[in-house]
C-alpha positions as CSV (number, residue, x, y, z in Angstrom):
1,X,-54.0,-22.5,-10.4
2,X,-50.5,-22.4,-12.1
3,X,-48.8,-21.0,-9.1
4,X,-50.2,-24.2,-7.4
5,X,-49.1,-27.1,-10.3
6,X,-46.1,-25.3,-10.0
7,X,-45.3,-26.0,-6.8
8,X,-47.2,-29.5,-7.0
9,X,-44.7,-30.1,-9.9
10,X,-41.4,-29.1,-7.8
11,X,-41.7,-31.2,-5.3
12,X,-40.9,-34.1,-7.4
13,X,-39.3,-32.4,-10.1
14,X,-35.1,-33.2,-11.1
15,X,-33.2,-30.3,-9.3
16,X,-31.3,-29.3,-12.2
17,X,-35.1,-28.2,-14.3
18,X,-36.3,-26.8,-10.6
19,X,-33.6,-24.0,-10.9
20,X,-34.4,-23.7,-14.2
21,X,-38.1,-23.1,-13.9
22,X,-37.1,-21.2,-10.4
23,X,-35.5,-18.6,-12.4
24,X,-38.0,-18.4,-14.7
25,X,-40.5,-17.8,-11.9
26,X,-38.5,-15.2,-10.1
27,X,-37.6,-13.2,-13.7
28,X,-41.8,-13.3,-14.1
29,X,-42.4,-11.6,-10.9
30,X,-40.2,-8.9,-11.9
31,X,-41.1,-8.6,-15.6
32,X,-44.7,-9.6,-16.0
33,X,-47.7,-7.8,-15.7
34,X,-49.7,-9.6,-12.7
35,X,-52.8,-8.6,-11.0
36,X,-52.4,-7.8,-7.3
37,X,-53.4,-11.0,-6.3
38,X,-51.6,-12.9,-9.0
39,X,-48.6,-11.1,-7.8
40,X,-49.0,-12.2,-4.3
41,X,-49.4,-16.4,-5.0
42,X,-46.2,-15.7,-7.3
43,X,-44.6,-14.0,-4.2
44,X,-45.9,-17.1,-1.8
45,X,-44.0,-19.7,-4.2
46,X,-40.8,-17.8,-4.2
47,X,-41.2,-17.8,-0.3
48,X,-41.6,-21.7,-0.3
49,X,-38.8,-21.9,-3.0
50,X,-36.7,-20.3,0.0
51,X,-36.8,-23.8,2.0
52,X,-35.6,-25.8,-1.3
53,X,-33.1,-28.0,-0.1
54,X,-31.2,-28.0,-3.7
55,X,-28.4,-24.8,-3.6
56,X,-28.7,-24.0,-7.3
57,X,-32.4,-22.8,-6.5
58,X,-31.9,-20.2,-4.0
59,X,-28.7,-19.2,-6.0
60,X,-31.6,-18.7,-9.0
61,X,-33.9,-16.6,-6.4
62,X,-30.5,-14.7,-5.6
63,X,-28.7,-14.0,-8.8
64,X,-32.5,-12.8,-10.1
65,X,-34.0,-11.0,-7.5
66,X,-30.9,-9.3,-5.8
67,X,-30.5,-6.7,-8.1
68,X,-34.3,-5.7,-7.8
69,X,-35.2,-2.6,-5.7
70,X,-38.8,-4.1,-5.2
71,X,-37.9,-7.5,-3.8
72,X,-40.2,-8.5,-0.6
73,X,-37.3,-7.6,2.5
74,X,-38.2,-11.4,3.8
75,X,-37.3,-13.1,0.4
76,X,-34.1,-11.0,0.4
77,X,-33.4,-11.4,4.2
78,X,-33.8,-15.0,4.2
79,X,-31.0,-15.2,1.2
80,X,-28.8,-13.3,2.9
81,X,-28.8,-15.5,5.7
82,X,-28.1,-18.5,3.3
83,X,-24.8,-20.8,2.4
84,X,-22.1,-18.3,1.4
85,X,-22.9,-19.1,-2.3
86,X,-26.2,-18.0,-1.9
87,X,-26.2,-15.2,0.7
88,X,-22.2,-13.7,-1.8
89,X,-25.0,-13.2,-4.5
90,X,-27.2,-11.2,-2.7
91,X,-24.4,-9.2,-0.7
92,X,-22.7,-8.2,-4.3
93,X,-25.9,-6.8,-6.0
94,X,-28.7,-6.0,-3.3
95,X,-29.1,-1.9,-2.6
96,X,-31.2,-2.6,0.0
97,X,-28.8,-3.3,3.2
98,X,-27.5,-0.5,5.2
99,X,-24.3,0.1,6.6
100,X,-25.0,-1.4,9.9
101,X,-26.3,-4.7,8.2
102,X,-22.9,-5.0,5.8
103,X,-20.9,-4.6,8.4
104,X,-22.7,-7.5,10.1
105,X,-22.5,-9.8,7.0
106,X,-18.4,-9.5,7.6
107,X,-19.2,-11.9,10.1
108,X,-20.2,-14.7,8.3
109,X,-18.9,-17.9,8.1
110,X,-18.3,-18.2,4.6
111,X,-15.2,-16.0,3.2
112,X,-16.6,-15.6,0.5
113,X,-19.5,-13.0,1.6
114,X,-16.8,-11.0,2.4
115,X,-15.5,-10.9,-0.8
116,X,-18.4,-10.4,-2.2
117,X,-18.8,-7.3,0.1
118,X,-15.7,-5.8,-1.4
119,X,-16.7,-6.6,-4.6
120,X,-20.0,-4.3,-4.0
121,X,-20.1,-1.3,-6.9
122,X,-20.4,1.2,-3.6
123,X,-19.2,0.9,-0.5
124,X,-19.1,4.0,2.6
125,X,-15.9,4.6,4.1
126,X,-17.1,3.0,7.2
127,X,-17.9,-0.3,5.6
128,X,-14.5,-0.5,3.8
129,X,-12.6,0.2,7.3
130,X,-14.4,-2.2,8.6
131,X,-13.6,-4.9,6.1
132,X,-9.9,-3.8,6.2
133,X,-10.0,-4.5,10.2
134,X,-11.6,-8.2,9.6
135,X,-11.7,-8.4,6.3
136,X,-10.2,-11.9,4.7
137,X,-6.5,-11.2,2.7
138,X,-9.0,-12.2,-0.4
139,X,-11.8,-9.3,0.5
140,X,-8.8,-7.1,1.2
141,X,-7.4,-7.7,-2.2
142,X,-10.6,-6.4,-3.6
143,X,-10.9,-2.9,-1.9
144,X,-7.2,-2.2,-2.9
145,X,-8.6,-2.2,-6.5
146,X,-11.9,-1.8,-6.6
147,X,-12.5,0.8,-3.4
148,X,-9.5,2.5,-3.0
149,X,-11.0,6.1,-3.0
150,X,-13.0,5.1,0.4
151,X,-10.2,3.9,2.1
152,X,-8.6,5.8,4.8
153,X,-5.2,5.8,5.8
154,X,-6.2,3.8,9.0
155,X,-7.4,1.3,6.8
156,X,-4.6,1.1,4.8
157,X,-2.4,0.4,7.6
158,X,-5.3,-1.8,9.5
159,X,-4.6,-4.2,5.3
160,X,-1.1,-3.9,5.7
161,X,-0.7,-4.6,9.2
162,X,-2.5,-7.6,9.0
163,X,-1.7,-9.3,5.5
164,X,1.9,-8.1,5.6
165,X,3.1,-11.8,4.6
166,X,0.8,-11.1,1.2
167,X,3.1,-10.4,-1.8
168,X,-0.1,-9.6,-3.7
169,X,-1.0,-7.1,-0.9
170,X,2.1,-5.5,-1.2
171,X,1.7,-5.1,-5.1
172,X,-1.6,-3.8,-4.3
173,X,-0.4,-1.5,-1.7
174,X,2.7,-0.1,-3.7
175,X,0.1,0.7,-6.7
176,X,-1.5,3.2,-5.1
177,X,-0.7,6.6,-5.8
178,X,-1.4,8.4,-3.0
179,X,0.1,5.6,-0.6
180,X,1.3,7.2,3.2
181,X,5.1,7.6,2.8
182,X,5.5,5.5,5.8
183,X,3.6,2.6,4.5
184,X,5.0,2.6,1.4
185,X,8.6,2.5,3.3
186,X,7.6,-0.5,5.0
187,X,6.0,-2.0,2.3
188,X,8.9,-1.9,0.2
189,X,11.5,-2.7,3.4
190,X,9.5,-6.1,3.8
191,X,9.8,-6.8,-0.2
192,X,13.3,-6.6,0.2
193,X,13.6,-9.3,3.2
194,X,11.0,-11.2,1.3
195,X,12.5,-11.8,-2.0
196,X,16.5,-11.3,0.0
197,X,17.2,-9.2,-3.1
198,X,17.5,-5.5,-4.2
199,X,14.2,-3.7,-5.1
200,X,13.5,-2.3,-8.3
201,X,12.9,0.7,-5.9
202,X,16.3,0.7,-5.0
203,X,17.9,-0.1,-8.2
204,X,16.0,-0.2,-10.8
205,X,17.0,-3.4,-12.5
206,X,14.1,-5.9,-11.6
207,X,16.5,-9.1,-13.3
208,X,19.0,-8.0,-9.8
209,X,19.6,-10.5,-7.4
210,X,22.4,-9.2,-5.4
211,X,20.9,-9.3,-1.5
212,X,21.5,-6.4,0.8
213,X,24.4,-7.0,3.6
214,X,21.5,-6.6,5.9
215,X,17.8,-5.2,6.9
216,X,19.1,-1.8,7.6
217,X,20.5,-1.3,4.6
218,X,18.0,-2.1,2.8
219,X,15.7,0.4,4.8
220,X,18.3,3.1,3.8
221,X,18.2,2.7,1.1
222,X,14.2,2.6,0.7
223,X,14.6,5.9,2.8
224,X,17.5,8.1,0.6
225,X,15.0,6.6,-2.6
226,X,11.8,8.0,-1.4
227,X,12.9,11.2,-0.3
228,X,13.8,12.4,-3.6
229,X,10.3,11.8,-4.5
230,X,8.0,13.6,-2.3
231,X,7.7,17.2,-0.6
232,X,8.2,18.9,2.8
233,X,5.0,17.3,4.4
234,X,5.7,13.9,3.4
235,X,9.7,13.8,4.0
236,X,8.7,15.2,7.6
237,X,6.3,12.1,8.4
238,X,9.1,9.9,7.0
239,X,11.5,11.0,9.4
240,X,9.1,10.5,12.2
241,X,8.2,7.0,10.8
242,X,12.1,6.5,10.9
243,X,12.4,8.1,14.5
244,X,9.5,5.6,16.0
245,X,11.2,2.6,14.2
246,X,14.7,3.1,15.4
247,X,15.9,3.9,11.8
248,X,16.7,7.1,11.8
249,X,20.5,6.4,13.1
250,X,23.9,8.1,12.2
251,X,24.0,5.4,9.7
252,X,21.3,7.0,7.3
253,X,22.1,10.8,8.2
254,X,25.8,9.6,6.8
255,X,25.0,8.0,4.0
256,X,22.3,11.1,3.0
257,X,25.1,13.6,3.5
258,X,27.7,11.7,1.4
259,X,25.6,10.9,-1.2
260,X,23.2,14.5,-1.6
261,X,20.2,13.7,0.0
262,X,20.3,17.1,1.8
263,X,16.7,17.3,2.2
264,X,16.3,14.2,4.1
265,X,19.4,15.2,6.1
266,X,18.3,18.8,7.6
267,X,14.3,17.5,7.9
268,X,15.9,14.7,10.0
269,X,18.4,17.2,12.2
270,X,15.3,19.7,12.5
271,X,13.6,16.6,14.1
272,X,16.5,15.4,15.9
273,X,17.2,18.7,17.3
274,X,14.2,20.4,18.0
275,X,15.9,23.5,15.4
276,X,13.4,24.7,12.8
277,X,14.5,23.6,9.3
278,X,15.7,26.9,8.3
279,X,17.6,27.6,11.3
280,X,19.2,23.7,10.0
281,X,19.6,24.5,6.4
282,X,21.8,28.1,7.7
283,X,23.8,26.0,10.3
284,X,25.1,22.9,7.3
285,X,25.2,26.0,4.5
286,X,27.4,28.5,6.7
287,X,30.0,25.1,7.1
288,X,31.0,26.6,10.4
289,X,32.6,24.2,12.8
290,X,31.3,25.4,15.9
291,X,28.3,25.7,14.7
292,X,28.1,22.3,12.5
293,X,29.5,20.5,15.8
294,X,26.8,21.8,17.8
295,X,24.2,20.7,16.0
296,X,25.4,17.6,15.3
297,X,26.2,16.8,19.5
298,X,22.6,18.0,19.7
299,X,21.1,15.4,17.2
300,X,23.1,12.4,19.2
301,X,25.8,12.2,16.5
302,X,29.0,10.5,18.0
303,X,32.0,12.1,17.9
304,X,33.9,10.3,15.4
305,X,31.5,10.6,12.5
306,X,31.2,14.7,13.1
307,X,34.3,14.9,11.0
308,X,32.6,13.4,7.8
309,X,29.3,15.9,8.4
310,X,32.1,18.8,9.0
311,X,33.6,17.7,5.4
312,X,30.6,17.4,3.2
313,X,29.4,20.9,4.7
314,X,32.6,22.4,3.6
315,X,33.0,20.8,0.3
316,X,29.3,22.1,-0.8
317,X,29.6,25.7,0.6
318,X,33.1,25.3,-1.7
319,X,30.9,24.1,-4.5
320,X,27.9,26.9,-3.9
321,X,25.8,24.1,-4.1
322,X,22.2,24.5,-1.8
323,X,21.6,22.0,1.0
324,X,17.9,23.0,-0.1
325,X,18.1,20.4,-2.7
326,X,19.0,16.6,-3.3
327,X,22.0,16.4,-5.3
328,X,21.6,14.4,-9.2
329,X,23.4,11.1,-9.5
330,X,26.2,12.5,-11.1
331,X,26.9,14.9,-8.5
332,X,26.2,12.7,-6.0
333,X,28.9,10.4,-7.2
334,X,31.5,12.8,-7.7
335,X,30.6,14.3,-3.7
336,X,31.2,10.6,-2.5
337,X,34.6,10.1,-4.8
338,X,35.7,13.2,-3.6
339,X,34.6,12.7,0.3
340,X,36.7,8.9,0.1
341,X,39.5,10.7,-1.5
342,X,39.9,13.2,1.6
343,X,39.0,10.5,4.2
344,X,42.1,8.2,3.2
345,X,44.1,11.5,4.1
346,X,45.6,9.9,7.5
347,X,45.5,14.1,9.1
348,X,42.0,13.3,9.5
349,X,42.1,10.0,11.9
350,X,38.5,8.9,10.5
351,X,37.8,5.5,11.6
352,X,38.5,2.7,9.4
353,X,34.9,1.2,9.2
354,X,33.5,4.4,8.5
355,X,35.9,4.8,5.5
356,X,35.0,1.2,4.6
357,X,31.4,2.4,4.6
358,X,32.0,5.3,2.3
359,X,33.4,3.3,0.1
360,X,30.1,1.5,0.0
361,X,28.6,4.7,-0.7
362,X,30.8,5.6,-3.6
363,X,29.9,2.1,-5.2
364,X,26.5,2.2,-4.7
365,X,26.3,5.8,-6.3
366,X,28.1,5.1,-9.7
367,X,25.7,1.7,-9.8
368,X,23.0,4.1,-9.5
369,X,24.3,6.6,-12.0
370,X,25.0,3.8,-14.7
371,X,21.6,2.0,-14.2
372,X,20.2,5.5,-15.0
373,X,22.5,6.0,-17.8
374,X,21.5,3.0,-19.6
375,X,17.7,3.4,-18.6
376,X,17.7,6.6,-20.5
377,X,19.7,5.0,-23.4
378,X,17.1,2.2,-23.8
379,X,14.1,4.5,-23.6
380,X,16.0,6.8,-26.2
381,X,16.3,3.5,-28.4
382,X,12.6,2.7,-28.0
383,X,11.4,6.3,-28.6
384,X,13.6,6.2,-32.2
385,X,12.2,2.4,-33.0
């Protein structure tokens, strides 16, 4: 007899006290002790409620029975199926969809079940790839921060691929810790054309403004910078990431010699070449022309930068320095000062953009040096205060 004034009493009642007494209804037929049959006209009124034509009262049968494990599969079907407002609710907090059927709610017309997806407190693997393949730049968003432990590196690169315009995808992307060194190159490359300015990648002064003289300077730079950071594996995939995207030029293997990055230089002869990285590393380290000629020719290294190669090999088998490791700042400047000195020696007939270029080098290493200089002076400053 209630269950029936009730519904009597909603079909004339203001719509703002229907989703009131709606959510009231729906909390009762979780929390309240009915008989078996009292249960069952409850369950008939929240079916009706269903065809209400007032949002707010399916968003009530939503935001209360989602969560619920014991909710009738019609009642929670029929919600799902809903306006986005409605069928978001049930998409966030219902347990009760498989994979199959979240994958299918990606389609919907309403973004917003998508983000609600992504929003979900577990997701598989297979549902976040296939919200990183369709999924809105919004949705995406969300699985960067909330998911991130599901997400494969094909889905990664599906986000990036197609969001690449997205400066808060990029953030998102460049947060993640264990980021595919390729990505996080072209991530970073695409900040740099976005904003026209330095990285604090690259430089490590966010107030810079200075632009690159151009794209691939910018991806050098991204390049020499990430190298330093990571291990064999990853420095081997970035050079192959370099290879595919025509970076990995004379340009870079120059500026790696002159200013240290040694490991970046041999991993990217080894690949050039076909040599095995040892066999690279005893070739650079013996400082041998022949042999240093060789394997430069081999690597498609013209002719009139072979010199330069020929010069840093000698100067750091004069030093006893390894080509196993990147140089430090300071070395590295003092390797490029002392490379420009010996290059403006006429005996050597080195092209004049190529000394140009390693003046470049030079400049760009004391920069670095100084930035780090006065980073470690401020954090010394801090640290005392």
């Amino acid at each position: 007899m209630i269950i029936q004034n009730f519904i009597s009493w909603a079909e004339t009642a203001p719509d703002p006290l229907r989703s009131q007494a709606t959510h009231a209804l729906a909390r009762a037929w979780i929390t309240s002790e009915f008989s078996e049959t009292e249960k069952q006209n409850v369950t008939a009124a929240l079916t009706v409620l269903l065809d209400d034509p007032f949002p707010p009262v399916r968003m009530a049968l939503a935001e209360v029975l989602a969560p619920c494990p014991d909710t009738p599969r019609h009642i929670l079907y029929s919600l799902a199926e809903d306006v986005g407002e409605v069928a978001s609710i049930v998409f966030r907090h219902a347990n009760a969809f498989t994979d199959d059927e979240l994958i299918e709610a990606i389609e919907h017309p309403a973004p917003i079940v998508q983000v609600a997806l992504a929003q979900r407190r577990v997701l598989s693997a297979r549902v976040c790839s296939a919200l990183a393949k369709s999924g809105t730049r919004e949705a995406c968003l969300v699985l960067l921060h909330s998911h991130v432990k599901q997400l494969t590196e094909d889905a990664v690169e599906q986000i990036w691929s197609r969001h690449v315009e997205c400066a808060e995808i990029r953030g998102a992307l460049l947060d993640l810790p264990e980021l595919a060194i390729h990505i996080r190159h072209d991530v970073l490359l695409k900040h740099a054309l976005a904003v026209n300015s330095n990285l604090p990648a690259l430089s490590d002064m966010p107030g810079e403004t200075k632009s690159p003289s151009s794209l691939a300077e910018a991806s050098d730079k991204i390049a020499l910078r990430l190298s330093q950071e990571v291990g064999e594996s990853c420095l081997l995939k970035l050079a192959e990431h370099l290879r595919a995207t025509g970076q990995l030029n004379t340009r870079l293997l120059l500026r790696a010699a002159c200013i240290g990055r040694f490991r970046l230089l041999a991993t990217s002869l080894s690949l050039l070449t076909g040599l095995s990285c040892e066999r690279v590393y005893n070739i650079l380290a013996s400082a041998r022309a022949v042999a240093v000629r060789a394997l430069l020719k081999k690597a498609g290294i013209p002719m009139r930068a072979q010199q330069i190669f020929l010069l840093v090999a000698e100067m750091v088998r004069m030093a006893e320095i390894s080509f196993r490791k990147d140089l430090a700042l300071a070395e590295a400047r003092l390797l490029s000062e002392a490379l420009l000195d010996e290059v403006q020696d006429e005996t050597f007939a080195i092209d004049g953009d190529l000394k140009s270029f390693m003046r470049k080098f030079v400049i760009d290493t004391a920069r670095q040096e100084a930035r780090a200089q006065v980073r470690t002076m401020s954090q010394k400053v801090l640290t005392a205060a």
